[in-house]
Phi, psi and omega in degrees: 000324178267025191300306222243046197297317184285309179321317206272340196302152200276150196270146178219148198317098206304118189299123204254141173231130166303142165216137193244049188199114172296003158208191196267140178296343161298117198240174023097101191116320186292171156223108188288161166235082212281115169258109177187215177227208206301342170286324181280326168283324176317345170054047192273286176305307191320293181287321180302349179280309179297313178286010196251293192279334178274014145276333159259015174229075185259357184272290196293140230238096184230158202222142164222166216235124145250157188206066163250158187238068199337142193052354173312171175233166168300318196267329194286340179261025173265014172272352201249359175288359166287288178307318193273307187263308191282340148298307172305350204093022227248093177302290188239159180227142158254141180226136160168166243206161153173275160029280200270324175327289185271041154045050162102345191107005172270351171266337176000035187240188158349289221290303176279006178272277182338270219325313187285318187305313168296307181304330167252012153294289159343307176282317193312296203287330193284309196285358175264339166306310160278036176029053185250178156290091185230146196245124186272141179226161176272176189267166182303155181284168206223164177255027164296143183317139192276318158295302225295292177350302164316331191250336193310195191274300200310307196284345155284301170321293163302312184307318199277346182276313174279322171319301178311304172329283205300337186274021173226004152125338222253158184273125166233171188222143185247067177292345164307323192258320170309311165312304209293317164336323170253019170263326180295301195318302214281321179303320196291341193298320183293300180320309175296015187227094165323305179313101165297343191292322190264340154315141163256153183217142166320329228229155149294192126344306180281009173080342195275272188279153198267134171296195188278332188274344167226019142309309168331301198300272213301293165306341173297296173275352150297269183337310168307306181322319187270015176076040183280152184261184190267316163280102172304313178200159166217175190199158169190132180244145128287116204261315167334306190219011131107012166237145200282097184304309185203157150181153179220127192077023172196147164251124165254122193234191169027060164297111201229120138250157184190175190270125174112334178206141181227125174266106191198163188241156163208152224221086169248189178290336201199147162253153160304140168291118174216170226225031187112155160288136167059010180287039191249348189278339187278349189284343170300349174245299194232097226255093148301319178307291194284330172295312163208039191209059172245100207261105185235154170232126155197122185274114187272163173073013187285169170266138176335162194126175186258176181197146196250134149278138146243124110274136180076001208090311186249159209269146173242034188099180197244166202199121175285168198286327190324298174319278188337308179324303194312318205101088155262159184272151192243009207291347200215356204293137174215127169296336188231143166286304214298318213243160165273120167358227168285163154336321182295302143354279168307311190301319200302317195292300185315330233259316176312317217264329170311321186264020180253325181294315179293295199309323185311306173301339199262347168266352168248031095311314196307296194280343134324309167274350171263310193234080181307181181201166153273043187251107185319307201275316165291273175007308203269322169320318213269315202317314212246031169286315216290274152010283190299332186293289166357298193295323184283314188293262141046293179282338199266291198323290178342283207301341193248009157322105170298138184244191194265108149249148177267120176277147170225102166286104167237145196304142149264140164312146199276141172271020152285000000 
């Protein structure tokens, strides 16, 4: 039942994000700082950007910071931009805020709108002072009704926060609307399910803070935002005469064809991203496959039939020659749900338990220094966290390298 869970997901309409950028915003170097309040420190979205970006960028040498704060504001975190970004090091920072600004909405005036419009004025003029970069993003959407939302109070406050960011110079990502497009699919996906027990949800309880899935939503619409492309790599073979038609973000070398089975290596630039067994059911919400993560193959001229995939030795299901023709996504495509896809796959798994090892570690430093104690042996314990981070980040880089795999396509047998 799960052979063909990923090949199959049903396809969806690739999420339009405005973008003013010829690349992905993150450079060669940077080091980032994710800036925010208790959604950004919950460090949900946060690692999924980070785990994003050192798979599909492995060239580029980037670093992360988070310096989110529970309850914070646009204006309460300028006493703190020294210590969390500019002292760390920070080139470029994404911020946002939005929330806590109007106290949940009980605050919604005059009053508190300035208060947030000047805190991002503020941030803007302090990070050109420190030569950092700052990309303003609006706050995550509330599980407030999505039309009603869209007219709000929140959602004004943001459009006038990003205007202002662009007329002083600063780069935005417009996360409200991109999240709520994926807030209507999961409402309409709940209407059809009587069991409330059985609804997905964006949100926690409190309407506020974000669930697993929209951490997803949220990193999903920063990433677009920051300028991701859609296509990691494509390739077209010709199975007929063993020649390589095209290909962009990959090299295809040692094209071995006969009838009935195509042989060829392939060498990219960048890898697709994945999140886990069975994390591909979110995709039906939140379209990773088509957005940004597109590992594509298509082969022309095969003889009719159904054909096994293979990379690496491991397999990622059968595809008709018809698909091929056509053109498929291989980024998630798995023979077992249970299990990882391609090679690519494995690495992507490994590389999610390396940023999950590094944040452990940055929370048993982070809370050794907000609540010291006068234990000689924690001390001596934490000093040689740095040390480690280095290594991992060493290691994360290692793990998302693109290597050479060998693909192999071959016809299945008919079972008559």
């Amino acid at each position: 039942m799960m052979r063909h869970l990923s090949l199959r997901i049903v396809s969806l309409l690739v999420l339009v994000t405005p973008l003013a950028r010829a690349d992905y915003a993150f450079r060669d170097g940077d080091r980032v700082a994710f800036l925010g309040d208790s959604i950004t420190a919950a460090r949900g979205y946060t690692k999924i950007i980070e785990h994003y970006t050192l798979m599909r960028f492995p060239d580029r040498k980037i670093t992360f910071v988070n310096a989110g704060v529970g309850g914070d504001t646009a204006s309460g975190c300028l006493k703190r931009l020294d210590r969390d970004v500019f002292d760390r090091g920070a080139t470029v920072v994404t911020v946002a805020f939005g929330i806590n600004d109007i106290g949940w909405g009980t605050k919604a005036d005059d009053e508190h709108r300035k208060a947030y419009l000047d805190g991002i004025r503020t941030i803007i003029a302090r990070c050109k002072e420190h030569h950092v970069r700052p990309i303003i993003c609006s706050a995550a959407i509330t599980a407030e009704d999505p039309d009603t939302a869209e007219k709000g109070y929140l959602q004004g406050m943001m459009d006038e926060g990003l205007e202002l960011a662009r007329s002083l110079g600063a780069e935005t990502v417009d996360v409200q609307r991109t999240m709520r497009e994926i807030q209507r699919r999961v409402l309409n996906t709940n209407a059809s399910k009587a069991n409330a027990e059985e609804h997905d949800h964006l949100h926690i309880k409190d309407g506020i803070h974000l669930a697993e899935l929209g951490d997803l939503a949220m990193a999903y619409s920063i990433i677009k935002g920051l300028g991701a492309p859609e296509e990691v790599s494509t390739a077209t073979i010709d199975a007929d005469t063993g020649k390589i038609v095209s290909s962009s973000g990959c090299k295809i070398s040692e094209v071995a064809h006969q009838p009935g089975e195509l042989e060829f290596t392939r060498l990219d630039e960048g890898l697709p991203v994945n999140f886990g067994p069975l994390s591909q059911l979110k995709y039906q919400w939140v379209p990773i496959p088509d957005g940004i993560n597109g590992y594509r193959l298509k082969i022309a001229n095969l003889a009719a039939g159904k054909y096994e995939i293979k990379a690496g030795g491991r397999p990622l299901g059968t595809a008709s020659a018809q698909d091929l023709a056509a053109g498929i996504n291989l980024s998630s495509m798995t023979g077992n749900g249970w299990e990882p896809g391609g090679p690519w796959d494995v690495q992507s798994n490994v590389e999610m338990q390396l940023v999950e090892a590094r944040d452990r570690l940055f929370m048993a430093q982070h809370t050794e220094e907000q609540y010291p104690m006068e234990q000689p042996n924690l001390s001596e314990a934490t000093k040689h966290i740095g040390a480690l981070e280095k290594q991992l980040i060493e290691n994360q880089r290692e793990v998302a390298k693109p290597r050479p795999y060998h693909f192999v396509i071959s016809k299945v047998a008919d079972d008559s």
